[in-house]
C-alpha beads as a LAMMPS data file, in Angstrom:
LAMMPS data file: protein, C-alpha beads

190 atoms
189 bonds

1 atom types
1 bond types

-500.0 500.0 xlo xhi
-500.0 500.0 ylo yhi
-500.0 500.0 zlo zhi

Masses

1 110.0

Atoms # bond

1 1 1 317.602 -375.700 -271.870
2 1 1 321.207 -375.959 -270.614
3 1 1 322.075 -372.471 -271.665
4 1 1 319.039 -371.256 -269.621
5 1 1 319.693 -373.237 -266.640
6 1 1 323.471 -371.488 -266.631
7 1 1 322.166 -368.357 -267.150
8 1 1 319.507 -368.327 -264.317
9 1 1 322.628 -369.868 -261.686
10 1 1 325.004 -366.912 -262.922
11 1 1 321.881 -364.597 -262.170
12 1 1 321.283 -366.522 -258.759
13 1 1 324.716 -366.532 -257.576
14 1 1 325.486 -362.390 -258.696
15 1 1 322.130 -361.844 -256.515
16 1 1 323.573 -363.753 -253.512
17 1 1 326.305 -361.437 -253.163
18 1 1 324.090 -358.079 -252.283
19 1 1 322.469 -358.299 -248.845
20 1 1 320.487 -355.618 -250.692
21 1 1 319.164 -353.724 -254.018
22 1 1 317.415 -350.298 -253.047
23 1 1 316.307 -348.172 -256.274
24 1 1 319.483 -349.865 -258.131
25 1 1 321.688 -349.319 -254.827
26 1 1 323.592 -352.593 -254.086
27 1 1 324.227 -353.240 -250.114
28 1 1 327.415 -356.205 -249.661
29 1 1 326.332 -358.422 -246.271
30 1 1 329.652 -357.230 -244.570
31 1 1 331.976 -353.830 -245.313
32 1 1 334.899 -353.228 -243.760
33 1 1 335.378 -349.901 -241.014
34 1 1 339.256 -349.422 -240.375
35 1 1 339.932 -352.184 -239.486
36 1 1 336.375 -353.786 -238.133
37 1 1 334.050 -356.034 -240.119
38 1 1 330.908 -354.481 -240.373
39 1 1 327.123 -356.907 -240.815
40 1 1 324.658 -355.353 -242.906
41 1 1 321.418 -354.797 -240.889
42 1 1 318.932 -353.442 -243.337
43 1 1 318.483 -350.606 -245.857
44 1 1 315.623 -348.864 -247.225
45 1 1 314.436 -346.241 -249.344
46 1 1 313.865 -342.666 -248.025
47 1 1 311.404 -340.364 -250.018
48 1 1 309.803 -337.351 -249.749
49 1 1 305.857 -336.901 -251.570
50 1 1 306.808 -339.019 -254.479
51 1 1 310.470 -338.471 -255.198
52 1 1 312.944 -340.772 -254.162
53 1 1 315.766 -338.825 -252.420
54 1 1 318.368 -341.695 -251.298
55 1 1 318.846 -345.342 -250.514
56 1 1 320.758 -345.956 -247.147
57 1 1 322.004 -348.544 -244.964
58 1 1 322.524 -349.583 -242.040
59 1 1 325.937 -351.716 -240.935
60 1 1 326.565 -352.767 -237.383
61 1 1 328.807 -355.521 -235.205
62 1 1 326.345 -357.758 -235.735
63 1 1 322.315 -357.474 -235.993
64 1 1 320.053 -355.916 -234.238
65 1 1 316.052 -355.692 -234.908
66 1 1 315.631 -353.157 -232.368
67 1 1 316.127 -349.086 -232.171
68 1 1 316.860 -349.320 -228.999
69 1 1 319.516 -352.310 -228.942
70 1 1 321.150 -350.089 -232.344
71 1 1 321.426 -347.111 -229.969
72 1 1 322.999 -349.362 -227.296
73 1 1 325.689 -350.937 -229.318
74 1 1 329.167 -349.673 -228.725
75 1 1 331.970 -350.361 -231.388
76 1 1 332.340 -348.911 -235.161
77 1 1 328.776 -348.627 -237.236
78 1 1 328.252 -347.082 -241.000
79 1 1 325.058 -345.428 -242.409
80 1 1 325.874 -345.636 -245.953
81 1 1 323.743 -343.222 -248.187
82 1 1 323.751 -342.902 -251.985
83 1 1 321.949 -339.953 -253.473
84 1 1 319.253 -340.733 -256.023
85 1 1 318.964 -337.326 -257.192
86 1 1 320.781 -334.005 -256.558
87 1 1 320.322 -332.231 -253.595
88 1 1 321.811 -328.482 -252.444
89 1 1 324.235 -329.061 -249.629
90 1 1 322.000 -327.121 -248.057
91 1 1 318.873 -329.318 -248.409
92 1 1 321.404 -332.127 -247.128
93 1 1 322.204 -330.282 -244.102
94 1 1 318.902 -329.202 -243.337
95 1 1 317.353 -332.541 -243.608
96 1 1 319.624 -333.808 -241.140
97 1 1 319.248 -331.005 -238.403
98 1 1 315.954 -331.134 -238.301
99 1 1 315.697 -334.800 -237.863
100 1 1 317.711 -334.446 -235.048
101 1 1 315.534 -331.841 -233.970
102 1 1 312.748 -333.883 -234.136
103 1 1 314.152 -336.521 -231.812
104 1 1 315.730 -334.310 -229.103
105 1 1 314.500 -332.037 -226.248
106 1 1 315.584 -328.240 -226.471
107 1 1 317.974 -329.086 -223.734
108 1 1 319.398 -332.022 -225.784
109 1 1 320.260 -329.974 -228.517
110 1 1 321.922 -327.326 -226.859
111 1 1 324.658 -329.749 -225.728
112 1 1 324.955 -331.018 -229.381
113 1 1 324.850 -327.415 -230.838
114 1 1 327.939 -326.888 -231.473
115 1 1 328.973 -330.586 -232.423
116 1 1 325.345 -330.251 -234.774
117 1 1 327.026 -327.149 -236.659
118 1 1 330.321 -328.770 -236.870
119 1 1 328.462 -331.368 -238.856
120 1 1 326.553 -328.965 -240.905
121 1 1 329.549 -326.998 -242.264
122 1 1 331.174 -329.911 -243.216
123 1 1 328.116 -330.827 -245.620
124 1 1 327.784 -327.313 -246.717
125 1 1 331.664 -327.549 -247.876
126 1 1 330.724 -329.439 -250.637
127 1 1 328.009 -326.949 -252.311
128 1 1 326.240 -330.121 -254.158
129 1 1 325.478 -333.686 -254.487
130 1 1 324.416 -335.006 -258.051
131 1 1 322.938 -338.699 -258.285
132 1 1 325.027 -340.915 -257.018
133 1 1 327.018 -339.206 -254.392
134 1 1 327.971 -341.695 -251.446
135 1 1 327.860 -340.084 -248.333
136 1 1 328.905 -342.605 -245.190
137 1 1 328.224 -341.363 -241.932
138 1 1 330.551 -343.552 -239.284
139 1 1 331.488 -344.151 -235.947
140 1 1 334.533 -345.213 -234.848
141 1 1 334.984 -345.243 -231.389
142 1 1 338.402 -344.046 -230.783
143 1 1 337.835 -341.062 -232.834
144 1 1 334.139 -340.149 -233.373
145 1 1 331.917 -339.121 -236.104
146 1 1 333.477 -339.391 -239.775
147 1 1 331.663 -337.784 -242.613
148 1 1 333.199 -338.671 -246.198
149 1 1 331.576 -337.807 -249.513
150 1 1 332.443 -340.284 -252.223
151 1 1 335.383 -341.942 -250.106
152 1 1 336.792 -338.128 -249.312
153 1 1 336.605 -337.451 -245.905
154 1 1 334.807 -333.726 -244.821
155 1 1 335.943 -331.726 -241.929
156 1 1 337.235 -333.490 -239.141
157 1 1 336.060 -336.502 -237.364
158 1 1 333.268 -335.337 -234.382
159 1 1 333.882 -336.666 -230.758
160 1 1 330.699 -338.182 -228.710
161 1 1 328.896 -341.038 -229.750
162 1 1 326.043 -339.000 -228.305
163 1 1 326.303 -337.024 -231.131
164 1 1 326.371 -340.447 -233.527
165 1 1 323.415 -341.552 -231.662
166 1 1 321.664 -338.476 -231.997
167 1 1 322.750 -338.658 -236.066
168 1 1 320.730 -342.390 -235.905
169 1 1 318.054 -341.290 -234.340
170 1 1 317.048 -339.410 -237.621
171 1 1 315.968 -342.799 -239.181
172 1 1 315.553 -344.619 -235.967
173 1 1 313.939 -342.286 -233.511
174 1 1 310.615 -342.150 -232.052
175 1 1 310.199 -339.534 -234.979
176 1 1 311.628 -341.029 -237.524
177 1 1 311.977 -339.307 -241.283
178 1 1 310.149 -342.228 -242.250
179 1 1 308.245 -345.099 -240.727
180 1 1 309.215 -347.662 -243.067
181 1 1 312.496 -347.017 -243.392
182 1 1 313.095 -347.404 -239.558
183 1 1 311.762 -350.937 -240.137
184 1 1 313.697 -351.433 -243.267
185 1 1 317.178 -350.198 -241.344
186 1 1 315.971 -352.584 -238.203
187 1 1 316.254 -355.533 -241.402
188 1 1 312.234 -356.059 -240.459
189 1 1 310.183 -357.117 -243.669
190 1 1 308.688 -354.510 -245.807

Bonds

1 1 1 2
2 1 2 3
3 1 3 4
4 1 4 5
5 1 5 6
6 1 6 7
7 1 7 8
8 1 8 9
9 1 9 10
10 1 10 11
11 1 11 12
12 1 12 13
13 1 13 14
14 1 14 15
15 1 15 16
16 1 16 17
17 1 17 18
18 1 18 19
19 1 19 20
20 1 20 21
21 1 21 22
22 1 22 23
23 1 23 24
24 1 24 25
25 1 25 26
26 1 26 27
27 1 27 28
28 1 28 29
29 1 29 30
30 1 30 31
31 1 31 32
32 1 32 33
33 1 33 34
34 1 34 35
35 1 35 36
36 1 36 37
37 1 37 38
38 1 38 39
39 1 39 40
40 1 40 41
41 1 41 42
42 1 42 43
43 1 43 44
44 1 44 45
45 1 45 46
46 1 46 47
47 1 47 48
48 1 48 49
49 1 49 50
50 1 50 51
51 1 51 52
52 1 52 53
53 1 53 54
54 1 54 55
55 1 55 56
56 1 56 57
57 1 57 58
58 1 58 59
59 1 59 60
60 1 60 61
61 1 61 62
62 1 62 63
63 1 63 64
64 1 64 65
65 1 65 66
66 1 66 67
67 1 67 68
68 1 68 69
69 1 69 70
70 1 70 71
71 1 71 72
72 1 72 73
73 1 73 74
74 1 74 75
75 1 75 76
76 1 76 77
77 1 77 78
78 1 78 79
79 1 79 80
80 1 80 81
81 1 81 82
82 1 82 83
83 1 83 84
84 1 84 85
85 1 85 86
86 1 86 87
87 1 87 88
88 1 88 89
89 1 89 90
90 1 90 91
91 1 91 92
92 1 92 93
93 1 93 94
94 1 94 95
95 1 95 96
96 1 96 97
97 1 97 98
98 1 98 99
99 1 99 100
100 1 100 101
101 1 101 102
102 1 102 103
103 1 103 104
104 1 104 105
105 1 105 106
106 1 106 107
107 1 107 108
108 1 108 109
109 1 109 110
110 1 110 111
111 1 111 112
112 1 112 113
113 1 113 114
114 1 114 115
115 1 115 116
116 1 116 117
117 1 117 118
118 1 118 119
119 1 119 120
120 1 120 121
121 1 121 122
122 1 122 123
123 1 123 124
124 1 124 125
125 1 125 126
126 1 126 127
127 1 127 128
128 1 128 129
129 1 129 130
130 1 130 131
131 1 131 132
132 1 132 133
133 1 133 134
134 1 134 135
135 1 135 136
136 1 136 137
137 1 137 138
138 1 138 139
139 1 139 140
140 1 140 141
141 1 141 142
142 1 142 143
143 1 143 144
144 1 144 145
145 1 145 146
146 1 146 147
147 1 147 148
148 1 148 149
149 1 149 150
150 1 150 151
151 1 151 152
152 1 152 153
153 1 153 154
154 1 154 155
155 1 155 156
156 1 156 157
157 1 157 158
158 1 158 159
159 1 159 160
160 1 160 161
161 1 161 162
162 1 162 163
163 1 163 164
164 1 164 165
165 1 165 166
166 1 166 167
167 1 167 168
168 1 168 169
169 1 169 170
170 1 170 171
171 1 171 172
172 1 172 173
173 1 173 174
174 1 174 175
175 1 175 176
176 1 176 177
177 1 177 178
178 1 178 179
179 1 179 180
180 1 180 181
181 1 181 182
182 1 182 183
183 1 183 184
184 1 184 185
185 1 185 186
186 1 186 187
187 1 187 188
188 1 188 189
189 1 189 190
C-alpha cells in the first residue's frame, strides 16, 4: 500500500510540472525568451484527415482567452511546434503561406510579400524535418520575427510584428487551420 501511495505522488508531482502533454509533447507553464518569462497559454494538436502533423503552443506575457486580446499584446511571444512526423520543407512552408493567405486581403499580403518570402526561404534552407523537429516561431520586439529549428536559428530575424501577427493568425484567425486548435491555443477546454 505504501509503495503504491509513493508511486502515484512521484506520478502526481512529474505531471504537475507540464502545463501540457500533446501526442507525447510536454509544454513547461513558463519558458524563458531572451531574457522575458514567457506563461504558457494553451497548446493543441494540429492534423490534417487523420494524421497528426504537429503539437504546438502557445506562450505569452501572461494569458489571454481571446484572439483578439493575443493579437493585441505587445512584448516577446513563442509558438513552439514539434513535428510529429516528417514533413518536406516545402510542405512546411506551404502550410504556413497559405494560412496566412487565408487570413489576409490581397492588399494585406502584398505589404507582407516580401517579409512572407523571407520567411519561406528560411524554412526551405533546411530541406526536411523528421519527427521531432522543434521549430519556435518568436517575437521579440526589439528585433522581430526569429525562426530556429531545433535551437538553431534560420535566416535572419524579420522586422514588423505585423508580420508576427499575420504568422498567428494561421492558428488564430477568423480562418483558422483548425477550429479546435484555436480554442486549444486560447487555453479554452477541449
Amino acid at each position: 500500500m505504501n509503495k503504491l501511495l509513493v508511486t502515484l505522488l512521484f506520478c502526481i508531482a512529474g505531471l504537475a510540472h507540464a502545463a501540457a502533454d500533446i501526442a507525447g509533447v510536454k509544454y513547461e507553464d513558463k519558458t524563458k525568451l531572451d531574457a522575458a518569462e514567457l506563461q504558457f497559454n494553451g497548446a493543441g494538436l494540429r492534423s490534417k484527415l487523420f494524421l497528426k502533423v504537429y503539437a504546438i503552443g502557445l506562450y505569452l506575457p501572461e494569458k489571454k482567452t481571446a484572439a483578439a486580446d493575443v493579437l493585441a499584446l505587445s512584448g516577446p511571444k513563442r509558438l513552439h511546434i514539434v513535428t510529429l512526423r516528417e514533413l518536406t520543407a516545402e510542405q512546411f512552408a506551404d502550410a504556413l503561406v497559405g494560412g496566412i493567405r487565408k487570413n489576409h486581403t490581397d492588399a494585406e499580403m502584398a505589404a507582407l510579400k516580401d517579409r512572407i518570402e523571407e520567411f519561406r526561404l528560411a524554412i526551405l534552407s533546411v530541406k526536411t524535418t523528421a519527427k521531432g523537429t522543434l521549430v519556435t516561431i518568436d517575437w521579440l520586439p526589439e528585433s522581430g520575427t526569429r525562426l530556429s529549428i531545433d535551437g538553431k536559428p534560420q535566416g535572419k530575424d524579420i522586422a514588423g510584428a505585423d508580420f508576427y501577427r499575420a504568422l498567428l493568425q494561421i492558428w488564430l484567425g477568423q480562418k483558422p487551420a483548425q477550429d479546435d486548435l484555436k480554442d486549444a491555443l486560447l487555453g479554452k477546454p477541449q
